[in-house]
Backbone as a ProteinNet text record, in pm:
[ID]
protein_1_A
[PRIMARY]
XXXXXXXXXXXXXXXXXXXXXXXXXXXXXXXXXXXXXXXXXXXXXXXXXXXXXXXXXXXXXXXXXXXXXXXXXXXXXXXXXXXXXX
[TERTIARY]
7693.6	7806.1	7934.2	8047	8136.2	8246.6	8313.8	8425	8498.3	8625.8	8761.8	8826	8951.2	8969.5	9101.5	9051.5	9098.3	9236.5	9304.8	9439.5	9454	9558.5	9555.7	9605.1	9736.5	9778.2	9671.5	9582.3	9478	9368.6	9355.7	9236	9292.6	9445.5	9493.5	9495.2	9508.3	9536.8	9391.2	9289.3	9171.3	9082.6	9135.2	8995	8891.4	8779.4	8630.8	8658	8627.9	8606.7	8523.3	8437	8324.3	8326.6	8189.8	8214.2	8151.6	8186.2	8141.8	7971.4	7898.9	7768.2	7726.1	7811.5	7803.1	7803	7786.4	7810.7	7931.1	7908.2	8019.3	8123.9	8233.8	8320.6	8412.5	8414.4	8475.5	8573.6	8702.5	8734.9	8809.5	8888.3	8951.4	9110.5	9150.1	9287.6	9336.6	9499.2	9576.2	9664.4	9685.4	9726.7	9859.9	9939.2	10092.3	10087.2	10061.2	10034.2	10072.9	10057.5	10043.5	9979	9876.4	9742.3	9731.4	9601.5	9628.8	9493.3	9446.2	9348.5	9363	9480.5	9510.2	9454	9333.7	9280.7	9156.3	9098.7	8991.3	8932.4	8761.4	8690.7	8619	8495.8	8321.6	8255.2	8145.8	8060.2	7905	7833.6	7692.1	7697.2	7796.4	7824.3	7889.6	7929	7993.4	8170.3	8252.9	8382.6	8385.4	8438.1	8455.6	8627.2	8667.4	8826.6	8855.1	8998.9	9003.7	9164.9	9207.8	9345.7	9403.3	9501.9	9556.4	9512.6	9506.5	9466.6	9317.8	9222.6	9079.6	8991.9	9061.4	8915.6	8856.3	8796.9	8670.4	8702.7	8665.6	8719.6	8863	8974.7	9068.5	9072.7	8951.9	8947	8830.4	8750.1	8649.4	8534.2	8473.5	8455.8	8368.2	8327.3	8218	8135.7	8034.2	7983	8058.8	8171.7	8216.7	8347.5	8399.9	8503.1	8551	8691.2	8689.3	8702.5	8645.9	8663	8651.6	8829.8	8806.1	8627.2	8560.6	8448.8	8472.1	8374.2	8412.1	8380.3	8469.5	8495.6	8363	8321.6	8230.6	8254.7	8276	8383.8	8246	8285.3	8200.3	8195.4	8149.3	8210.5	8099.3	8102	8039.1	8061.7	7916.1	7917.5	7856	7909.7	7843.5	7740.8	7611.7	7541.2	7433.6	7483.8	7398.4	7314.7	7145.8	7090.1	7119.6	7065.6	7123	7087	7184.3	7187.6	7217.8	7292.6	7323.4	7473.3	7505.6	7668.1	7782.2	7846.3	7939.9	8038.8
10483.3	10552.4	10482.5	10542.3	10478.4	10534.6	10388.5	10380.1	10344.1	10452.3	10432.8	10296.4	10237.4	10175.6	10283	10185.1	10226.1	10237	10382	10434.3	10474.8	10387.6	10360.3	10543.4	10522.8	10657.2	10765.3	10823.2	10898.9	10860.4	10795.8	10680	10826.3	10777.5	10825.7	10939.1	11041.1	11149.7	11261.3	11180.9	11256.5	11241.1	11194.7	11166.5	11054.9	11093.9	11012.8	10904.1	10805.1	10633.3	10605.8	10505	10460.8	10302.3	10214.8	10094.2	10065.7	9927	9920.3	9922	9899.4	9990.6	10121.9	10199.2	10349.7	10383.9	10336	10317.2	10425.3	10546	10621.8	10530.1	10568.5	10529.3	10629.7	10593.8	10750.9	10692.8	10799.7	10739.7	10637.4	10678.6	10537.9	10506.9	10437.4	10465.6	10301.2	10354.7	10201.5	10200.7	10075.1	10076.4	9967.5	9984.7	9940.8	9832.4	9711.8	9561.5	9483.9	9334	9237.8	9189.4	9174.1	9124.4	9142.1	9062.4	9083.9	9213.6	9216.3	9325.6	9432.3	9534.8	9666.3	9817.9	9795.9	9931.6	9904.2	10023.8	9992.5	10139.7	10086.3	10227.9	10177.2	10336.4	10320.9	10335.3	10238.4	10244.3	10193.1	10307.5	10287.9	10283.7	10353.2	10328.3	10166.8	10125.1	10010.5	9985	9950.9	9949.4	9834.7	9807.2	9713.3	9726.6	9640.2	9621	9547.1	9630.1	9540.8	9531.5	9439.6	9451	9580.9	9595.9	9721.8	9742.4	9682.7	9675.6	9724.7	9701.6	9742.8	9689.5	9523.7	9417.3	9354.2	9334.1	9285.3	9144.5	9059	8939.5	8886.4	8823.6	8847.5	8755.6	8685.9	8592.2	8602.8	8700.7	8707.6	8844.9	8881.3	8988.9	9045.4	9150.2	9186.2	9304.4	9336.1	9487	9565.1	9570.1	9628.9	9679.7	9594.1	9598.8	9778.2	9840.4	9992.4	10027.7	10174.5	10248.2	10398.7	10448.2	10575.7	10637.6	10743.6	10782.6	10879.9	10849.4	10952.7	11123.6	11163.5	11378.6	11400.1	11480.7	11574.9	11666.3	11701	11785.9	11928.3	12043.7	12135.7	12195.9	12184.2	12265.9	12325.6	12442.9	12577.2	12551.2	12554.2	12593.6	12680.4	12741.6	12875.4	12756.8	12842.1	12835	12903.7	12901.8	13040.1	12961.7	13040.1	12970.5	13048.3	12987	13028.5	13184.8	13248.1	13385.6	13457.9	13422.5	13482.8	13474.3	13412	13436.6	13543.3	13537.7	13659.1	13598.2
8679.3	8738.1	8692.7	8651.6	8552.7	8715.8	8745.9	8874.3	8799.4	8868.7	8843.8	8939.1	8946.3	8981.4	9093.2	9199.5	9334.5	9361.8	9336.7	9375	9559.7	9575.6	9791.5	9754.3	9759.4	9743.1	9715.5	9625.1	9618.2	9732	9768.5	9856.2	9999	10008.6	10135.7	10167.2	10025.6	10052.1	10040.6	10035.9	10024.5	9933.5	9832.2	9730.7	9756.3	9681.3	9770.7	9695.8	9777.4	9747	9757.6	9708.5	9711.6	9691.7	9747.7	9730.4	9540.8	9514.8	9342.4	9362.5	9477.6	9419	9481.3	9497.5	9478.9	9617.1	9769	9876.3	9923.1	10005.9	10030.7	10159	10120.6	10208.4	10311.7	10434	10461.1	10556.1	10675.8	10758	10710.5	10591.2	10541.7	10596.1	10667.8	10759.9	10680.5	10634.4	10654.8	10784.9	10824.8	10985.4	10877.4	11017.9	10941.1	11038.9	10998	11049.3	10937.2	10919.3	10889.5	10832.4	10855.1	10842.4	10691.6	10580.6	10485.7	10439.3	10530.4	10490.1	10638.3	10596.7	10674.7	10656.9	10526.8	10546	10589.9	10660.7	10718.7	10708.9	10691.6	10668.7	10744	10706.4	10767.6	10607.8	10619.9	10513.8	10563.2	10575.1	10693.7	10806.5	10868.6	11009.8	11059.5	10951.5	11023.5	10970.6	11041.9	10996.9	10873.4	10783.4	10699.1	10695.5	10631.4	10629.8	10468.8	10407.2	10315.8	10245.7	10164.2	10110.7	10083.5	10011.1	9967.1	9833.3	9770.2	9662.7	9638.6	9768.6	9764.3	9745.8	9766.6	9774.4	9877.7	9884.3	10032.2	10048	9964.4	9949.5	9875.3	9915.5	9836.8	9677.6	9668.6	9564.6	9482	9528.4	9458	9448.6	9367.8	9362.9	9448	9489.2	9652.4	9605.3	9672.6	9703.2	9733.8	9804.7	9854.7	9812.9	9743.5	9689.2	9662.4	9705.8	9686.4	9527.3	9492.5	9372.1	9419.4	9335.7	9347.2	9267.6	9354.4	9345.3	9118.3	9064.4	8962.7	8991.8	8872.9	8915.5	8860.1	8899	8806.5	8731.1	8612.8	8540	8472.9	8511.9	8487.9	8393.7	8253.3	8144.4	8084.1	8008.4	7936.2	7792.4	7760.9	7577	7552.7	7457	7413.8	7290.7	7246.4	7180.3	7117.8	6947.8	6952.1	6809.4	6790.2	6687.5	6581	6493.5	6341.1	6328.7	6280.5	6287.2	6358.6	6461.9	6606.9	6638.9	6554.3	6553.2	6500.3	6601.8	6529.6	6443.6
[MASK]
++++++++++++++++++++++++++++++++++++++++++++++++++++++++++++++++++++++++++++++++++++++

């Protein structure tokens, strides 16, 4: 699964996030505090919390760490075998 790297702005406005091993994230709220990790989701039914930026740990890399989820892009080919073309 090829992850994009985690836009808050897109994060906020609806697009799916996921943790870096493929883990849905939902319920993702930033709260306007202090603190250095102000967004906070659910991932398995449990709240996790993390920077703005979208890391779990601020020094080192995690499971959890956020990634925008990748699109699924739907596309059509025509295909025709030899002799079947116009």
């Amino acid at each position: 699964m090829k992850l994009r790297e985690f836009d808050l702005e897109k994060a906020l406005a609806g697009d799916k996030v996921v943790t870096r091993d493929g883990r849905d994230v939902t319920q993702l709220t930033l709260f306007n505090i202090t603190a250095s990790e102000p967004l906070v989701a659910v991932v398995e039914g449990s709240l996790r919390r993390w920077t703005k930026d979208g890391s779990y740990w601020e020094e080192k890399e995690s499971a959890f760490d956020l990634f925008m989820a990748p699109k699924t892009v739907k596309r059509w080919v025509n295909f025709y075998s030899e002799g079947d073309a116009f």
